[in-house]
N, C-alpha and C positions, 0 to 999 in steps of 0.2 A: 835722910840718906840721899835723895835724888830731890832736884827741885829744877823746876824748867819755866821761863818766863817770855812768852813771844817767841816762840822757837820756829825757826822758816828755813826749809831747804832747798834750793832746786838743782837739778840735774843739767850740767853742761849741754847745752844744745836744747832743752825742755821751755816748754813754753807757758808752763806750769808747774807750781811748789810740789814737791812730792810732799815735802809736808808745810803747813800754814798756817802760822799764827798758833800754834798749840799753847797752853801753860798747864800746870798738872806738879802734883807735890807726893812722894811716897816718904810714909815714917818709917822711922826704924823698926824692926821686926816684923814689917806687914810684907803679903802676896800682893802684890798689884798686878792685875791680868790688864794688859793692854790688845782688844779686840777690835776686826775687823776683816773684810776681805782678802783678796789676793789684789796687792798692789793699793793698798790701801796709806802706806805708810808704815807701817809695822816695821817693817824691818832697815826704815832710813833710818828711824827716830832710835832705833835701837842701836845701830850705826857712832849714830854720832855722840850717845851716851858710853859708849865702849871707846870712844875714843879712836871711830877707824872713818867719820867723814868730819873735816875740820871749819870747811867752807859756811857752818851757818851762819843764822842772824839772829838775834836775840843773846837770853842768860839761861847757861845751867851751871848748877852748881850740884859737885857730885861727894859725896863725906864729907860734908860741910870745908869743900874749897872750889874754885869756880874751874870749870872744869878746861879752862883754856890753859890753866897754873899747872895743870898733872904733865907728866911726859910717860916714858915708860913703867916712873913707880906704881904706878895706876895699879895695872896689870900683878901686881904684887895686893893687892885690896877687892878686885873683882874677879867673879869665875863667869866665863861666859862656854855655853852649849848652844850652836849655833843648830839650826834645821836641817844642813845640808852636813854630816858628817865627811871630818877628813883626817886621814892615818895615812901612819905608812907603813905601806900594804906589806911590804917583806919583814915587818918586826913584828911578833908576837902582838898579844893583844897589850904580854906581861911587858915585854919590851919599849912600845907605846908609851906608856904610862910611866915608866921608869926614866926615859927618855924626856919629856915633858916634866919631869918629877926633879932633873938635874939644873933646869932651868931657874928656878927661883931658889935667892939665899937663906930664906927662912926655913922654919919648920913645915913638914906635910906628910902628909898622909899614907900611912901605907898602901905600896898599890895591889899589892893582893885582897889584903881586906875590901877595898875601892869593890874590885872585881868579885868577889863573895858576896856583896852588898847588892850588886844587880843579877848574880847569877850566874854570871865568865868563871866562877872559880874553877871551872872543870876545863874552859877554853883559854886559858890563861897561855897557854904552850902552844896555841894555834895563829897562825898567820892570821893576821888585821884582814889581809886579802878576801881571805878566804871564809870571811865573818856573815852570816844574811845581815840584811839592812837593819833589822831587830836589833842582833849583836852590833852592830855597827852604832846604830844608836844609843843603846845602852853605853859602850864603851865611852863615846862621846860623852855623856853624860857626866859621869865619874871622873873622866880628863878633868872637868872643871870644878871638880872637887879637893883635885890633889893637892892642894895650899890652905884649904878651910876659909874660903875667903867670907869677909863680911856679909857682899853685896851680889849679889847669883842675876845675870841675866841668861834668864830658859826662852830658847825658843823652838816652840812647838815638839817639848820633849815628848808628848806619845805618841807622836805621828810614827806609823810604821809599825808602831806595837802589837802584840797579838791582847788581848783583855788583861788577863794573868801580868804581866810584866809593867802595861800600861798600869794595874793597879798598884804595882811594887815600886813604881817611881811616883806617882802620886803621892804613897805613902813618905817616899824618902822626904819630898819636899815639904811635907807638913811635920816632920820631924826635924829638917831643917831650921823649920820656921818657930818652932819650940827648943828650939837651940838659941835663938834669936836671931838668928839670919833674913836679910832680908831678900824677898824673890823679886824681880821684875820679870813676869809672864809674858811671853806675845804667842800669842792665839789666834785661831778663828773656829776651834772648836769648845763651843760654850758649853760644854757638857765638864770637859776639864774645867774651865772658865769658876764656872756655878760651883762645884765639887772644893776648889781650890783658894780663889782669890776672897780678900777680904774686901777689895773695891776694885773696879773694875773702869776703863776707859773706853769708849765705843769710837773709834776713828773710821773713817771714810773720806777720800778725796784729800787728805792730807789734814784734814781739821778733825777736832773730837765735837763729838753729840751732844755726850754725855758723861759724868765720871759720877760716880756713887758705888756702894755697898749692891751686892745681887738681889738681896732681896728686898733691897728699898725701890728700886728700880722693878722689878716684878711688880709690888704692892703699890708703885705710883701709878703705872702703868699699864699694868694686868688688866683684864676683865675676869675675874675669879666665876669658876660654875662651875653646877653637879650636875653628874652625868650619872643616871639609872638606868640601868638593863635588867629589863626581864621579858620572860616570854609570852608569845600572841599568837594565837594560832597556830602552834608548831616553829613558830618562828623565834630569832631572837631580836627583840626589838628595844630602843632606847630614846630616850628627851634628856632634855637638857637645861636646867634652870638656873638665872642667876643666885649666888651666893648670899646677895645681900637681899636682907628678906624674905630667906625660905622659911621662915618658923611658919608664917603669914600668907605663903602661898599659894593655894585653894589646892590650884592643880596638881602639883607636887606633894599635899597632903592626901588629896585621894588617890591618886598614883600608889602612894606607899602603905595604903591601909587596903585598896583595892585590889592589890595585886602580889603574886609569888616576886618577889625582887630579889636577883640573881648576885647584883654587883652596887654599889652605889660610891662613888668616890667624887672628890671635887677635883677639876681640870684649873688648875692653878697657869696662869701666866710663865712660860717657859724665858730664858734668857734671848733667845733667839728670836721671842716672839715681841720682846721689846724691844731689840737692835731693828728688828723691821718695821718696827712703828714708829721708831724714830727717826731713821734712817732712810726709808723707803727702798730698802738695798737688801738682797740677801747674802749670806755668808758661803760665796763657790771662790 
């Protein structure tokens, strides 16, 4: 679906790529979460995959045709939910959607259903205006639905979310993706990231780290340990061993035949905790 080869962008007046030298291949019907910072690259490279910075250097090729060949039939094959929602303000939420709905000649999607599917069915008759940012993102969201496109570029759909809703769109996108759709994710919250993607990109300073599967990258990378808690003197106290080689552990054997044990669980390598080993960078 997407395939990128030497990909380099820079910004007019910058003295440096916003993004550099990248390559990276998504298949069809996979999540690809493309992570990293704020100003990282995320959102050039997503840019110029949608088709709204033209100036690169290198090859992309987007539905198997190179992505310099599309013009506006593009936009008739991708659905993009950008980060920063935008409506207008004096149409309904219902109106919005219907409005965007008239734009393209094909078939799409009902926009009430759109709207019952994130939870607007009840604001459906309310000004866009007068939406919280929640509602506002939601709506956004669904905009890029209303065609059923192939190829879904999300960016940072839960941001703004309350739990409840964040979890209602997570689920839509992996329902999507059992539809066979394919997502291009950009994130910098690897808790969605982990949750979601089937492989994952890790960019910084305009280059990528890394690209692999979550938890191959956890397991390459991780230090895996257990953590035991139990009590000492009225206190709650804990250690910590590695994983490999507890059967054989002296200390950790008599730990746990010695003592009342409260909790005992293994502290697995988080995603974030391998974006910063890699990286040397945290995710603000």
């Amino acid at each position: 679906m997407i395939e990128v080869r030497g990909l380099s962008y820079t910004y007019a007046g910058a003295s440096h790529p916003a993004v550099d030298d990248i390559s990276f291949a998504v298949a069809p019907g996979e999540i690809f979460g493309f992570l990293g910072p704020s100003g990282a690259g995320k959102s050039t490279t997503q840019k110029i995959l949608t088709g709204l910075l033209r100036q690169y250097r290198g090859e992309v090729t987007l539905l198997g045709r190179d992505l310099r060949a599309w013009g506006s039939d593009l936009y008739a094959h991708i659905g993009v939910s950008f980060e920063l929602p935008h409506h207008y303000a004096k149409l309904t939420g219902l109106e919005n959607l219907r409005f965007f709905r008239s734009l393209y000649d094909g078939a799409t999607r009902e926009p009430s259903e759109l709207l019952a599917l994130v939870g607007l069915d009840d604001s459906g008759d309310v000004y866009a205006g007068a939406y919280s940012k929640g509602m506002q993102m939601r709506l956004n969201f669904v905009r890029a639905l209303l065609h059923d496109p192939a190829l879904l570029f999300l960016d940072e759909p839960t941001a703004g979310l309350d739990p409840v809703n964040g979890r209602k769109i997570k689920d839509i996108v992996l329902d999507l993706q059992r539809a066979g759709k394919t997502v291009f994710l950009t994130t910098h919250d690897m808790h969605v990231a982990d949750e979601l993607c089937d492989r994952v990109a890790f960019i910084v300073d305009g280059r990528l780290a890394a690209v692999d599967a979550p938890r191959t990258l956890k397991l390459n990378y991780g230090v895996p340990r257990v953590r035991v808690e139990y009590p000492s003197n009225g206190a709650a106290s804990a250690a910590e061993f590695p994983l490999e080689g507890l059967g054989a552990n002296e200390e950790f054997l008599t730990l746990i035949r010695g003592r009342e044990i409260e909790t005992i669980h293994t502290l697995e390598a988080t995603l974030e905790d391998v974006f910063i080993r890699l990286t040397g960078r945290r995710l603000v």
